[in-house]
C-alpha positions as CSV (number, residue, x, y, z in Angstrom):
1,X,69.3,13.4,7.2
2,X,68.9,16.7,7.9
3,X,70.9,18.7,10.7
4,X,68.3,20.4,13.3
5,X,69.3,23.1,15.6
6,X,67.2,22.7,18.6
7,X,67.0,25.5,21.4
8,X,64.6,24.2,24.3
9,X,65.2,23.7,28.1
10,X,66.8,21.2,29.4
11,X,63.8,19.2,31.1
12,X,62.9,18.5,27.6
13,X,65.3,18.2,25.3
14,X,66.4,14.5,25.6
15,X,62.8,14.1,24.6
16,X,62.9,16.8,21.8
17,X,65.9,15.0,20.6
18,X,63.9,11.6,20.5
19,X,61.0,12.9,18.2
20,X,63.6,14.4,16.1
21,X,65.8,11.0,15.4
22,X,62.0,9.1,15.1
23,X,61.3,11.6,11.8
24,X,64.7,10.7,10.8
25,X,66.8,14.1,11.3
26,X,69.6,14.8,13.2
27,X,69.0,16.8,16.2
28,X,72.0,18.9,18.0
29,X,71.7,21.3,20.7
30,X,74.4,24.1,20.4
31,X,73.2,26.0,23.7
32,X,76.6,28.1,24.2
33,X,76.6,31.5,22.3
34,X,79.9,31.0,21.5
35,X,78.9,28.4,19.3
36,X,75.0,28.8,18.5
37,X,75.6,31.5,15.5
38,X,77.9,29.3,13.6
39,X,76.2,26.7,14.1
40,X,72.8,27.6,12.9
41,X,74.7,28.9,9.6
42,X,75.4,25.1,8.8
43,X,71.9,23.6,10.1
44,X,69.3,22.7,7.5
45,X,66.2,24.1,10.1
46,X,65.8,25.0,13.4
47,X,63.3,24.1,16.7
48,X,62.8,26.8,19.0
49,X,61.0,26.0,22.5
50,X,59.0,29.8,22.6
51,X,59.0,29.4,26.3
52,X,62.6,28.9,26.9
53,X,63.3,31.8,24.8
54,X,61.5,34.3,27.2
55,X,63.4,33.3,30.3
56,X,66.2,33.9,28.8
57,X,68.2,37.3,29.4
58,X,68.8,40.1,26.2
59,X,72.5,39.0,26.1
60,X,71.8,35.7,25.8
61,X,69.8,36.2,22.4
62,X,71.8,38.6,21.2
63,X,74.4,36.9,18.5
């Protein structure tokens, strides 16, 4: 089962998560920067909402 690092809003993520678990992965949001760079290192792939991304501020992406 592999381990997927999803970054999305939160409107959508329960249903992100959903789709995720239906292809048979394992779906994890690590939102805090604290813990989002160590835990991308141990994910097997990664989802990335390209919308949520631009609302977010330069510190928030920068790890």
């Amino acid at each position: 089962m592999p381990l997927i690092h999803v970054i999305t809003n939160y409107v959508v993520m329960n249903d992100n998560a959903n789709a995720l678990l239906s292809f048979g992965a394992s779906p994890a949001m690590a939102m805090l920067q604290e813990e989002a760079y160590d835990f991308t290192a141990i994910s097997n792939a990664m989802y990335i909402n390209i919308k949520y991304l631009l609302s977010l501020t330069r510190e928030d992406v920068q790890l």
